[in-house]
DRENDO-57028 format. One record per residue (C-alpha): residue number from 1; residue in one letter; x, y, z. Coordinates in Angstrom, 1 decimal. Each point is the difference from the previous one (the first is absolute). Example, Ala and Ser with C-alpha at 12.3 -4.5 7.8 and 13.67 -1.06 7.14 Angstrom:
BEGIN
<atom><pos>1</pos><code>A</code><px>12.3</px><py>-4.5</py><pz>7.8</pz></atom>
<atom><pos>2</pos><code>S</code><px>1.4</px><py>3.4</py><pz>-0.7</pz></atom>
This chain:
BEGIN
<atom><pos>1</pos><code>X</code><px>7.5</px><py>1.1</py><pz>-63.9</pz></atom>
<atom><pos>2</pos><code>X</code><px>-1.6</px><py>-2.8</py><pz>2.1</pz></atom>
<atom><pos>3</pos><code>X</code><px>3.7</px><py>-2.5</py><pz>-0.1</pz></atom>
<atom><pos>4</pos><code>X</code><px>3.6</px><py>0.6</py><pz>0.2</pz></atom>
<atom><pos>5</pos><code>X</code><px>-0.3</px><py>-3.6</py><pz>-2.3</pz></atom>
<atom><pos>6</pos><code>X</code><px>-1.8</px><py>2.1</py><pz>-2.9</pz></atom>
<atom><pos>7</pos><code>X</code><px>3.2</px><py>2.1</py><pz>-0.4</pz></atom>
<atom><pos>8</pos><code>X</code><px>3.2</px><py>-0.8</py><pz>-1.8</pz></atom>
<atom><pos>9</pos><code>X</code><px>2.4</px><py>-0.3</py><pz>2.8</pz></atom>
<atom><pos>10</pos><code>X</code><px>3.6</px><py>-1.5</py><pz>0.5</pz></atom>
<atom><pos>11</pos><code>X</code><px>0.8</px><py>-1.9</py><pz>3.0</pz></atom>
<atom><pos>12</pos><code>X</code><px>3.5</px><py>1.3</py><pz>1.3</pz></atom>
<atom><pos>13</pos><code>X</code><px>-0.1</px><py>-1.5</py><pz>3.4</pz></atom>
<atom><pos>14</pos><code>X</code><px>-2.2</px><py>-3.1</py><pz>1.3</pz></atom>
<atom><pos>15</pos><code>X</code><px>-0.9</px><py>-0.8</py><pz>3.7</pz></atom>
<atom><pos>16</pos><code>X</code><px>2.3</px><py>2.7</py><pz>1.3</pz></atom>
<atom><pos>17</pos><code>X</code><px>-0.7</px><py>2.3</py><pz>3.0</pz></atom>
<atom><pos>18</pos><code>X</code><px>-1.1</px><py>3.2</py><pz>0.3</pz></atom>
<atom><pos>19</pos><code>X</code><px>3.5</px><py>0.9</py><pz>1.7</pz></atom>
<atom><pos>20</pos><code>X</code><px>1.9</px><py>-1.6</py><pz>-3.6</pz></atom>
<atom><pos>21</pos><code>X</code><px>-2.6</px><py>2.1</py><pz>-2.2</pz></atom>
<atom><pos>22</pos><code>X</code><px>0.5</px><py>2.9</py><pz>1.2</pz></atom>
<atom><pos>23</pos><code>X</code><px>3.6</px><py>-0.2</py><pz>0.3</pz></atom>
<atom><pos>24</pos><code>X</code><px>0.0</px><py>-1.1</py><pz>-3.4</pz></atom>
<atom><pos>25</pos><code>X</code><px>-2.1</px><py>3.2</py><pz>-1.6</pz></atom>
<atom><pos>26</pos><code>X</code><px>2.0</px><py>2.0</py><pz>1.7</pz></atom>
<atom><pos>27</pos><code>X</code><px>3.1</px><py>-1.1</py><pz>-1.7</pz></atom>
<atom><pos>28</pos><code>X</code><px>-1.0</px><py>-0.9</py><pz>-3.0</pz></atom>
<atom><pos>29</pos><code>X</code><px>-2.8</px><py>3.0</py><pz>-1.0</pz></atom>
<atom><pos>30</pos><code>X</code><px>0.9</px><py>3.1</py><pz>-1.3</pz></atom>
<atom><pos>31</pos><code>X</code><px>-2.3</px><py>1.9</py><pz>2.7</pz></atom>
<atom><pos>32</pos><code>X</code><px>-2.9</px><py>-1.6</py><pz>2.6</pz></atom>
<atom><pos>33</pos><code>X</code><px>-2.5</px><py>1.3</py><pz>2.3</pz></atom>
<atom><pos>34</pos><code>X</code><px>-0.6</px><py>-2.2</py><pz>3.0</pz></atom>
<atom><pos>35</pos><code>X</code><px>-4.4</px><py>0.0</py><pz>1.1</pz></atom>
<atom><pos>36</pos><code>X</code><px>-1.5</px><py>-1.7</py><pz>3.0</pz></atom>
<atom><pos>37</pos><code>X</code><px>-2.2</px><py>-3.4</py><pz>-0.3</pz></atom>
<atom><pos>38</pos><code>X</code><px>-3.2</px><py>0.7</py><pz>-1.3</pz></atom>
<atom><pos>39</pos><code>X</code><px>1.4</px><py>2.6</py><pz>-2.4</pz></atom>
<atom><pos>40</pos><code>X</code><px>-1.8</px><py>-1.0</py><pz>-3.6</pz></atom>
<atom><pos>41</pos><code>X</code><px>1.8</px><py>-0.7</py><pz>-3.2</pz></atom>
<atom><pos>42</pos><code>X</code><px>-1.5</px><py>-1.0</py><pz>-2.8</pz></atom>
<atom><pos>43</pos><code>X</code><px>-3.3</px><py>0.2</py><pz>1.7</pz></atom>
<atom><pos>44</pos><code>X</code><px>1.2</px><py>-2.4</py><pz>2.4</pz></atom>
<atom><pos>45</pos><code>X</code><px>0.9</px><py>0.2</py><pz>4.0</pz></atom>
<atom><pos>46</pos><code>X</code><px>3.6</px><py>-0.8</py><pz>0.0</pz></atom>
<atom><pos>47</pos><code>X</code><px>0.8</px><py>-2.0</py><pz>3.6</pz></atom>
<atom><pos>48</pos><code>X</code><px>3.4</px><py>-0.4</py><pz>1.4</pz></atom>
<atom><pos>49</pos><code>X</code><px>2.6</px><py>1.5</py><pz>2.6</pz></atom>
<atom><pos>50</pos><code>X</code><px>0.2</px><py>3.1</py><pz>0.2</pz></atom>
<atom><pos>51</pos><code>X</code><px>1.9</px><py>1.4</py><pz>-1.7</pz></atom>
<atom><pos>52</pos><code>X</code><px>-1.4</px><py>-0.9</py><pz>-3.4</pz></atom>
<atom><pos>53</pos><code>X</code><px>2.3</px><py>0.9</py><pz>-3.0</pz></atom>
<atom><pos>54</pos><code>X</code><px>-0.9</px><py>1.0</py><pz>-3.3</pz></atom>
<atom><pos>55</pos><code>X</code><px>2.8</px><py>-0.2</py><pz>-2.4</pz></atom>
<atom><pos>56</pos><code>X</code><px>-0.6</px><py>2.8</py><pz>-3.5</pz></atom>
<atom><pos>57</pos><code>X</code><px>2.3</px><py>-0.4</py><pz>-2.9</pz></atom>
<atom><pos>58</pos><code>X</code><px>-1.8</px><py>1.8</py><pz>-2.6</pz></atom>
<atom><pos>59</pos><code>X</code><px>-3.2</px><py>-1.2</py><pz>-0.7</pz></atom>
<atom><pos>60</pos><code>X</code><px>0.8</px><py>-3.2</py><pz>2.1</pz></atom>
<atom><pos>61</pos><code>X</code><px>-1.0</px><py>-0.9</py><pz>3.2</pz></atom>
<atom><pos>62</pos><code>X</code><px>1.5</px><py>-2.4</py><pz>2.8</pz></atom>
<atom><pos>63</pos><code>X</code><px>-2.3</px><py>-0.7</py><pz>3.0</pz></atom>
<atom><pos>64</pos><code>X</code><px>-0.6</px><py>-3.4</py><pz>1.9</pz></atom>
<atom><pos>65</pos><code>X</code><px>-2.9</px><py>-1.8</py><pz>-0.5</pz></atom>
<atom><pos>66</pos><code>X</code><px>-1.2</px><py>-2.9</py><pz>2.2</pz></atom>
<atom><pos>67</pos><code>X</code><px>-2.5</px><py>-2.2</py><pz>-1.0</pz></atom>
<atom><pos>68</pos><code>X</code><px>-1.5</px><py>-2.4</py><pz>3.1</pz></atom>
<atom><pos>69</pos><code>X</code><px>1.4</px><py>-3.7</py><pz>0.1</pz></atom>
<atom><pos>70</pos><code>X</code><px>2.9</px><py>1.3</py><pz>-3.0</pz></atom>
<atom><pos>71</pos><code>X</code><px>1.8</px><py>2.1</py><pz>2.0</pz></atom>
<atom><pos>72</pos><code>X</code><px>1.6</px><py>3.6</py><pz>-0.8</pz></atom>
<atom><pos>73</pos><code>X</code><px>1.6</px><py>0.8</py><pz>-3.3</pz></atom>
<atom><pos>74</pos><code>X</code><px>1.6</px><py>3.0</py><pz>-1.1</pz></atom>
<atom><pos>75</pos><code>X</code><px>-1.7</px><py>1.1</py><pz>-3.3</pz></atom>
<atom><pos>76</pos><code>X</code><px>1.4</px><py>2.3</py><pz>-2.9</pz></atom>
<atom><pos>77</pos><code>X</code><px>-3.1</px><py>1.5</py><pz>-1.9</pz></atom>
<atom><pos>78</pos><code>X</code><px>-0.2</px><py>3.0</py><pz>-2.9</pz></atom>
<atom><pos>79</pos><code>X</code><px>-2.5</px><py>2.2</py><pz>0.3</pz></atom>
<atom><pos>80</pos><code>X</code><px>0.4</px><py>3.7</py><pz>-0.4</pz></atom>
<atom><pos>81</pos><code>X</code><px>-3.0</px><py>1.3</py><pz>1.8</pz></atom>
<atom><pos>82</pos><code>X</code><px>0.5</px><py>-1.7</py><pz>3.1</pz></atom>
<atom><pos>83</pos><code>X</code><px>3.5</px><py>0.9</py><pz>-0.3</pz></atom>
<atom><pos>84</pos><code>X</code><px>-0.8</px><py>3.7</py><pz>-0.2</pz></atom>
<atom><pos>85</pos><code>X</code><px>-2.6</px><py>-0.8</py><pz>3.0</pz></atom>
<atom><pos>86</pos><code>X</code><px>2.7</px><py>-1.7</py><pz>1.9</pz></atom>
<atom><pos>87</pos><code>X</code><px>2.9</px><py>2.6</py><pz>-0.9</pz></atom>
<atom><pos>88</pos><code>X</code><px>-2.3</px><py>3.2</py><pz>1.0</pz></atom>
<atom><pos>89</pos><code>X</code><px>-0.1</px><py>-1.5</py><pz>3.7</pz></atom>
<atom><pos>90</pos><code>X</code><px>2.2</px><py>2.3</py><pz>2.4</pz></atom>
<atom><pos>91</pos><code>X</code><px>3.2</px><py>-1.9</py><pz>0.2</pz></atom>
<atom><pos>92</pos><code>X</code><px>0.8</px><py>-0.5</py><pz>4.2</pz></atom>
């Protein structure tokens, strides 16, 4: 994958904080795993503070995503074999 842009994504939050993203995966996923900063998804570093949570709900994924000058959004992506990737992670 070289760009989040290339994939059919749904923005649920816009220019929130890492703080309000993970708050919100936590409460609204079904399950999560939370990774450090620098922890790749979708081929991609993800960047952040720390904790970084990745919602699952089925084959779904919530993670931030910032893009520079744009801000952090909260993104809502299907994709089952990062999903599986994801959900395989030892949960803390």
């Amino acid at each position: 994958m070289g760009c989040v842009e290339s994939l059919k994504y749904e923005v649920v939050l816009k220019g929130a904080s890492f703080k309000e993203c993970r708050e919100y995966v936590r409460a609204h996923c079904k399950e999560y795993r939370d990774v450090q900063p620098g922890f790749r998804l979708f081929e991609k570093a993800v960047v952040g503070v720390p904790p970084i949570s990745i919602g699952l709900d089925g084959d779904v994924l919530v993670f931030p995503y910032t893009k520079p000058c744009y801000g952090t959004f909260l993104l809502k992506i299907e994709d089952p074999e990062e999903a599986a990737r994801i959900r395989a992670l030892k949960k803390k």
